[in-house]
N, C-alpha and C positions, 0 to 999 in steps of 0.2 A: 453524471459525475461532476469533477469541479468543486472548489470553495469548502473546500477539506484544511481541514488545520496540518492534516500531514495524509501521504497515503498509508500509512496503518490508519488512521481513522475512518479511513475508505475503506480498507479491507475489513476493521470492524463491523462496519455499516452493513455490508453486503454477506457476513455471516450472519450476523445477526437478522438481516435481513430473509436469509434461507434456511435458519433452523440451524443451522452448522455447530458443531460445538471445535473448537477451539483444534481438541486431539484430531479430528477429523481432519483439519484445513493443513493445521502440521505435519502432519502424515504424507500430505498430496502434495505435499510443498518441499516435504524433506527435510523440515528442521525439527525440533524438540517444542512444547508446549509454551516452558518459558521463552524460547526466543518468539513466540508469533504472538504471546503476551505484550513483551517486550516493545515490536514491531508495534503491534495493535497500540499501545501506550506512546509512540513517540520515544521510548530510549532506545531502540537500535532503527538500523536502518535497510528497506529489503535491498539484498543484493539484485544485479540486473538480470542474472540468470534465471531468478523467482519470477520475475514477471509472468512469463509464456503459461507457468504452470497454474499463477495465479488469474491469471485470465480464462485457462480451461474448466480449473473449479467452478468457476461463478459463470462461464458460461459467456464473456465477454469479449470483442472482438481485438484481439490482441495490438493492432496498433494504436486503438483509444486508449488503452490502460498503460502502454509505453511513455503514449503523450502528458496522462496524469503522471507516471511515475520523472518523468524529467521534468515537469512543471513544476510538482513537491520538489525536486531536489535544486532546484533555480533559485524555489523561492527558498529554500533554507540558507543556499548558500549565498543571496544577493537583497535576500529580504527588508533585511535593515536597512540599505543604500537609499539615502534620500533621493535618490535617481531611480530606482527599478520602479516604484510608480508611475514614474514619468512615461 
């Protein structure tokens, strides 16, 4: 995992990666098609309750995908700070 522009890019990754179509991941996830569009695209953002579920779809151990999922939201919200490189 890691060096993702966002975690929906990750979660694209890893459908695409298993065949998944979209309605499938939706489903297991709980939301509607366009919001995992959405998500997948970078304009919403998954809630933290999605994780666990999204970690059981793709078969991944839940507290690495926690780590991704607060690393993406770190770097969204401190990304720009000519400090957070630091």
């Amino acid at each position: 995992m890691g060096n993702f522009k966002s975690f929906g890019s990750l979660i694209n990754r890893l459908r695409l990666e298993r065949n998944l179509s979209q309605r499938v991941v939706a489903d297991k996830i709980g939301i509607d098609v366009s919001m995992l569009s959405k998500i997948e695209h970078g304009e919403r953002q998954v809630q933290p309750h999605m994780v666990i579920s999204i970690a059981d779809i793709f078969n991944i151990d839940v507290k690495k995908l926690e780590i991704e999922y607060l690393v993406s939201r770190i770097t969204e919200q401190y990304g720009s700070n000519p400090h957070f490189k630091e």
